[in-house]
N, C-alpha and C positions, 0 to 999 in steps of 0.2 A: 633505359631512357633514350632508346634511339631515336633518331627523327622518323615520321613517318615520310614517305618515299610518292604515296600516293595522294592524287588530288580528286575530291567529291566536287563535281562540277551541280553549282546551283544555278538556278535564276527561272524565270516565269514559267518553263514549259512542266517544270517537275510542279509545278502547284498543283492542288487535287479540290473541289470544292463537295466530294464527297467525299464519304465516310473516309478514312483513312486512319489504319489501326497501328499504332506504333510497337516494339517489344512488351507484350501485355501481356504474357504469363508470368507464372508465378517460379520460384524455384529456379528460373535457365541460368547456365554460369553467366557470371560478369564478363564482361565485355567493354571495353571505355568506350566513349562516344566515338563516333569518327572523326575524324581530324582535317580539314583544308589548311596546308601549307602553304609560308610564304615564298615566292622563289627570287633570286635575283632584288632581293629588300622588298619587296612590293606582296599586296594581297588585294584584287580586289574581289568583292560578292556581290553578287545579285538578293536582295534579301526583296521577297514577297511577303506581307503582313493578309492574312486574307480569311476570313471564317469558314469552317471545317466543322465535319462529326467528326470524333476519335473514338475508341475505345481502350479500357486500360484495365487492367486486372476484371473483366466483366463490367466494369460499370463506363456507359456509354454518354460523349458528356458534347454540347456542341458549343467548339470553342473558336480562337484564334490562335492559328500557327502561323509560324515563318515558313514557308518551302514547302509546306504540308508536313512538318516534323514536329514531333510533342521536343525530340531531342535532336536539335540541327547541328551540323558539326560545329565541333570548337574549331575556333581561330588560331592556330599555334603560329605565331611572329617572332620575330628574334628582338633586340633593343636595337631602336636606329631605323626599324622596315616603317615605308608606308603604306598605312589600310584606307582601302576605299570601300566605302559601303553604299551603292546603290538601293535606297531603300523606296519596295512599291508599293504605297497604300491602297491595297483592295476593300479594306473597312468598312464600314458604314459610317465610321466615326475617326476625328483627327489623330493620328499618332505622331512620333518622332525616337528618336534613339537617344540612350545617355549610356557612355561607356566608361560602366562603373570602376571605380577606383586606379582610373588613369589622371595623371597629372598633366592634360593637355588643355589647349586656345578651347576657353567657352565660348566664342566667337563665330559668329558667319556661318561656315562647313566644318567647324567642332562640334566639339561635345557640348553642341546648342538647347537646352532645352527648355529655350527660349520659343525655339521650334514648334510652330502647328502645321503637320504635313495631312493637308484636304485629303478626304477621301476622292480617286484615283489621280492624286498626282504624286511623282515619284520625285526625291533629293537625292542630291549624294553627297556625303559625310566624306571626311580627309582629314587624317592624323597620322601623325608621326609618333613611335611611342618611344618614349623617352627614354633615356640609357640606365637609368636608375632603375628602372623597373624590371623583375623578373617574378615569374608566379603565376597565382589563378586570378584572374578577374573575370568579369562578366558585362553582357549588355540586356538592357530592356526597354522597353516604353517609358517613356516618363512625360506623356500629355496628363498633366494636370487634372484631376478631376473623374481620370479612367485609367488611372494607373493599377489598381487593386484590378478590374474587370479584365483588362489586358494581360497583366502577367498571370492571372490565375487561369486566364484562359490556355496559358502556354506562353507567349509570348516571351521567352526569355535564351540566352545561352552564354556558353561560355567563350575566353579568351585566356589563352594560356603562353605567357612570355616565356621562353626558353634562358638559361644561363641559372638555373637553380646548382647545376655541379661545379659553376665557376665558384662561387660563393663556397659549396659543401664537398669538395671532390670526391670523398663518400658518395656520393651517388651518381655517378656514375655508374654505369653497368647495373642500376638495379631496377627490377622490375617496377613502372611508374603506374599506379593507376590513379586514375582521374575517377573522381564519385560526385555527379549536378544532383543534387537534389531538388526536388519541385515539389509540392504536394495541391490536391484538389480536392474541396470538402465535399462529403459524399453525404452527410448528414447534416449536424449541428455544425456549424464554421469552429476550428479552432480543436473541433475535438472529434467529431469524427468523419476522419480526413483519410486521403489515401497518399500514402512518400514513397515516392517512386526515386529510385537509382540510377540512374541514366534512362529514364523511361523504362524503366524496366521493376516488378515488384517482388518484393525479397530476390533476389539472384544469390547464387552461390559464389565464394571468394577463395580462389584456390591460393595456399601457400604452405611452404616448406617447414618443419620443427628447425627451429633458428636462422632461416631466411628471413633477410632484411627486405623489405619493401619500400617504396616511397609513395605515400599516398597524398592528394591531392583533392580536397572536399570543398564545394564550395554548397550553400544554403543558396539558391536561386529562384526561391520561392517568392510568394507576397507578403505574408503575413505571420509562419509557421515559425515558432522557435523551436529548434530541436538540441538535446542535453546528450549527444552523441558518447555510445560505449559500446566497446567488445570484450563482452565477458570473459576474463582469463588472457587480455592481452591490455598491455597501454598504449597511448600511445607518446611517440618521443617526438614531441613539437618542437617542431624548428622555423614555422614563419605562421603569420599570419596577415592578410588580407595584400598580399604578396610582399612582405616587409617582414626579413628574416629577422633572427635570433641569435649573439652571438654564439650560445652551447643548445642543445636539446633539452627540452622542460619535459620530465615525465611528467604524465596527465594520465589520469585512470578513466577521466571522462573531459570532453570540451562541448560546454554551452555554444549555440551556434543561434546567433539572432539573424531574418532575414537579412541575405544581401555579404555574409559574413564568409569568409573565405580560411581555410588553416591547412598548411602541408608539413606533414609529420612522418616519420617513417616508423614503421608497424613490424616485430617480430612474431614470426611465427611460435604459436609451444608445440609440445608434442601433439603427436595424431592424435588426433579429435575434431567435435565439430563444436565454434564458440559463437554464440548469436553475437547479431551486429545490429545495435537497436537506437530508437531514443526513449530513455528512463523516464518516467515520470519527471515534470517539472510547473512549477508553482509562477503560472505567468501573470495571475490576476490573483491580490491579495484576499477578492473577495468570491470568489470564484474556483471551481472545484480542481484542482491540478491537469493540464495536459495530459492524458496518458500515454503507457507505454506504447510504444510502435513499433515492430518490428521491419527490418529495414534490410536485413539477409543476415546469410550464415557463412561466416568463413572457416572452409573448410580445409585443414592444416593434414599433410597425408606426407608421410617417409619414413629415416630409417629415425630413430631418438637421438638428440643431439643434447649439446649442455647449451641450453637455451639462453643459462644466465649467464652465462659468459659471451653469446651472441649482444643480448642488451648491454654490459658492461664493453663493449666495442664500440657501439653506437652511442653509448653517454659521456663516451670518452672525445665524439666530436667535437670540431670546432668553425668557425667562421673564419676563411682565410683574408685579415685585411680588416680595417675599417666601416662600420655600417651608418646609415644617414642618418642613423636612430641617433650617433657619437654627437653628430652635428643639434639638430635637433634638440638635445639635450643640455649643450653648450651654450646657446645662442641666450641673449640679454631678453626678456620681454618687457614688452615697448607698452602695452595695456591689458587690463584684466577688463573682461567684460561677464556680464552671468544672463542667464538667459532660462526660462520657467517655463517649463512643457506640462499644460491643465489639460480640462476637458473639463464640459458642460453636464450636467448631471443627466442628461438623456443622452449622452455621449454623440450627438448630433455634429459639434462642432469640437475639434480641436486646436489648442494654442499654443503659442509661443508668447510669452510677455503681452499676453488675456489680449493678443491679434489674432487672427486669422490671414492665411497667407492671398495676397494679392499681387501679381506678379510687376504688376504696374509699377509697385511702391519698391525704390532700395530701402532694407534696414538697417546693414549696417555696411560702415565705408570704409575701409582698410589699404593701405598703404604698401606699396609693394617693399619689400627689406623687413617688412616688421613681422616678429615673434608674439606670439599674445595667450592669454592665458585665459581660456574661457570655464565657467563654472558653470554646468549643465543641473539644474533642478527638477526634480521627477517629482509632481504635487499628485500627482494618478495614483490609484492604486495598482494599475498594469506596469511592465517593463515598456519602456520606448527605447526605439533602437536608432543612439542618435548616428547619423550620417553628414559628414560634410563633403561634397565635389570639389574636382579639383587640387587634393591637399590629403596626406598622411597627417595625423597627430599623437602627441605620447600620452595615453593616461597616468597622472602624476599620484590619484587620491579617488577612493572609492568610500563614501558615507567617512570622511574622516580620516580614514587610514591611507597609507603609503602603498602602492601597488609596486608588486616587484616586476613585473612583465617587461622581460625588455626588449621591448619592439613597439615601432609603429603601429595605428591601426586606422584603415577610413571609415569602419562603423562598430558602433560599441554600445553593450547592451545594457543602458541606464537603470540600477534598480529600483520598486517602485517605495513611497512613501509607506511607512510606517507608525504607526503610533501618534500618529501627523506631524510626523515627520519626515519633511519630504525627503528622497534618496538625492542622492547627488556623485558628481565627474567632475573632475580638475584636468581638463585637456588641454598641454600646449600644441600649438599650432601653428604652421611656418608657414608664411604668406610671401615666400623669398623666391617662388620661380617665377621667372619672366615671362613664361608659356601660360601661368595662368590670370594675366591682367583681363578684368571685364568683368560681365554680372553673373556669376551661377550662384545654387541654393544649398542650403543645408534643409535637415527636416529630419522627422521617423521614420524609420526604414520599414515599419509594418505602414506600408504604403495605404492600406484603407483609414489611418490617422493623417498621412498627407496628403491623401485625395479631400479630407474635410479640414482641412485650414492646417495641420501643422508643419508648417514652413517656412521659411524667411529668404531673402534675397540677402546677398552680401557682395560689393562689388569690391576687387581690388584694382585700386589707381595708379600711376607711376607718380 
């Protein structure tokens, strides 16, 4: 987990408006993205938005990149730096930045996406990221109405908070890999699609027979839900959507809706080679299951070690100190509210409480200090993947039952109705930081449902 040391200098002249072919073979080992560090607290980027050819595993697709990168470096900050993002729309059409599951000012040069930045005029964004925060997150487009076209075009990357070994001192010293997943439909949408790794397809994943790893995934796609597994390994979750855990949860598999983030640490077994894929999963109750995908092979090579006594070290971890989840979990709630995510039978339009989103309108008005208890209704028969900006929250209740997850999460993947009966979330949700007074949105994080109405505004007031 060392810091990296070197800086990947961005801005206008590295743009390319030809072809430009990112890590697009098959099989090459893994390799994390590249990294811009922040120096001296500060970070800032030159970020260009501009349409491009690419190519990727052979198939040749003309899209929108940042910098001319299908995979542009991640942002690694420490808690406390400030990021500046110079962002230059080359477009043909308006974009702006939302920088997903940070708790900062929706306001002005925040995480406005309120935001219409004209094609060839440039803004610059300014945040501070909050000390609370350590982990993966991400940024993307979020212009209203072309947010599905934009990120699927590429359009997206990561931000990676540093202070994960304050929290786990275990990890320190251990090999850290970061995995962005993206995917682009190459066929039928949703099913036959290409998932790419760091821009990269199938890669190979070296590690050691009872070497600990720390791994780092986040889904930064549009639309794609993926049910993430490594044959013959677990993995031992310890955060998600950068909102840790107080012990490690083995998982044999983790569902991963767009936009969703999870860091877990991965032992190696003996020598072998264990695919690393996404399982078939059941996103539309009326509708044939996602299929398997393959996503690489990690490839476990030395001398035989007692493996299981490697994982009985790692489950023996802990959280040193207090987590926000304590708080969060304590606090009085001040209102329940519930809110009905539909669709229209030609699936043309979708709702929130039989609305469509219009930015114009606040829905709901929230009070800064208050706790509140929202109940999320799935009437679809698809998964929606709710999202709220601004604000971690704790899922309390899934269709009824008592969820044990102990952690935060900023998007979570609602299950769909059944039997007509609708699925349903019991999420608290803390509307207590002062950095986040003003109007941002909640919505589906399979963004081509929120590019057709499902949406809402929520303001929080002092």
């Amino acid at each position: 987990m060392s810091r990296p040391t070197h800086v990947i200098a961005l801005g206008i002249a590295v743009v390319c408006t030809y072809a430009c072919t990112p890590r697009s073979g098959t099989g090459q080992s893994f390799a994390n993205p590249a990294m811009l560090s922040s120096h001296d607290g500060k970070l800032h980027v030159d970020l260009v938005a501009a349409p491009i050819t690419y190519t990727i595993g052979g198939h040749r697709f003309d899209g929108v990149l940042y910098n001319g990168q299908y995979m542009p470096p991640v942002w690694r900050l420490r808690a406390g730096d400030i990021l500046t993002v110079a962002l230059h729309n080359q477009l043909s059409d308006a974009t702006n930045l939302h920088f997903h599951g940070l708790g900062v000012s929706p306001l002005n040069n925040g995480d406005n996406v309120f935001l219409h930045i004209a094609p060839g005029q440039t803004f610059t964004y300014q945040i501070t990221i909050p000390e609370k925060h350590v982990g993966l997150f991400w940024y993307h487009p979020h212009a209203h109405g072309d947010v599905d076209r934009q990120i699927i075009g590429g359009l997206s990357g990561g931000i990676l908070v540093e202070g994960s070994d304050r929290l786990y001192p275990f990890l320190k010293g251990l090999t850290e890999r970061v995995l962005l997943l993206k995917h682009h439909p190459i066929g039928r949408a949703d099913y036959e699609e290409l998932v790419t790794v760091n821009g990269t397809v199938t890669p190979t994943i070296p590690i050691r027979p009872g070497e600990a790893q720390f791994w780092q995934i986040g889904n930064i796609g549009a639309d794609r839900f993926l049910r993430l597994k490594i044959d013959g390994m677990p993995f031992y979750l310890i955060g998600r959507d950068g909102y840790f855990v107080p012990r490690p949860i083995r998982m044999e598999e983790v569902i991963l809706g767009p936009g969703q983030r999870f860091s877990a640490i991965v032992v190696g077994d003996q020598t072998g080679r264990y695919a690393f894929k996404s399982v078939a999963f059941k996103f539309d109750e009326r509708q044939p299951p996602l299929p398997e995908v393959n996503l690489g092979t990690v490839v476990s090579n030395g001398p035989a070690t007692d493996v299981a006594a490697a994982e009985a070290k790692v489950s023996t971890q802990h959280v040193n100190g207090p987590l926000y989840v304590d708080m969060v979990r304590s606090s009085p709630i001040t209102r329940q509210r519930t809110f009905a995510f539909s669709v229209n039978p030609e699936k043309t339009s979708f709702f929130i409480n039989d609305q469509v989103f219009d930015e114009n309108r606040t829905d709901v008005t929230v009070k800064l200090g208050d706790t509140e208890e929202w109940t999320i209704l799935n009437k679809d028969s698809q998964y929606h993947d709710f999202h709220i900006h601004q604000t971690g929250f704790l899922v309390t209740e899934v269709n009824d039952a008592a969820v044990d997850f102990d952690g935060l999460r900023d998007t979570f993947s609602v299950p769909p109705a059944q039997n007509g009966k609708p699925g349903e979330a019991k999420l608290i949700i803390p509307f207590t930081n002062p950095e986040i007074v003003g109007r941002f949105v909640f919505h589906c994080h399979v963004v081509k449902h929120e590019d057709k109405g499902m949406m809402m505004t929520v303001e929080v007031v002092r």
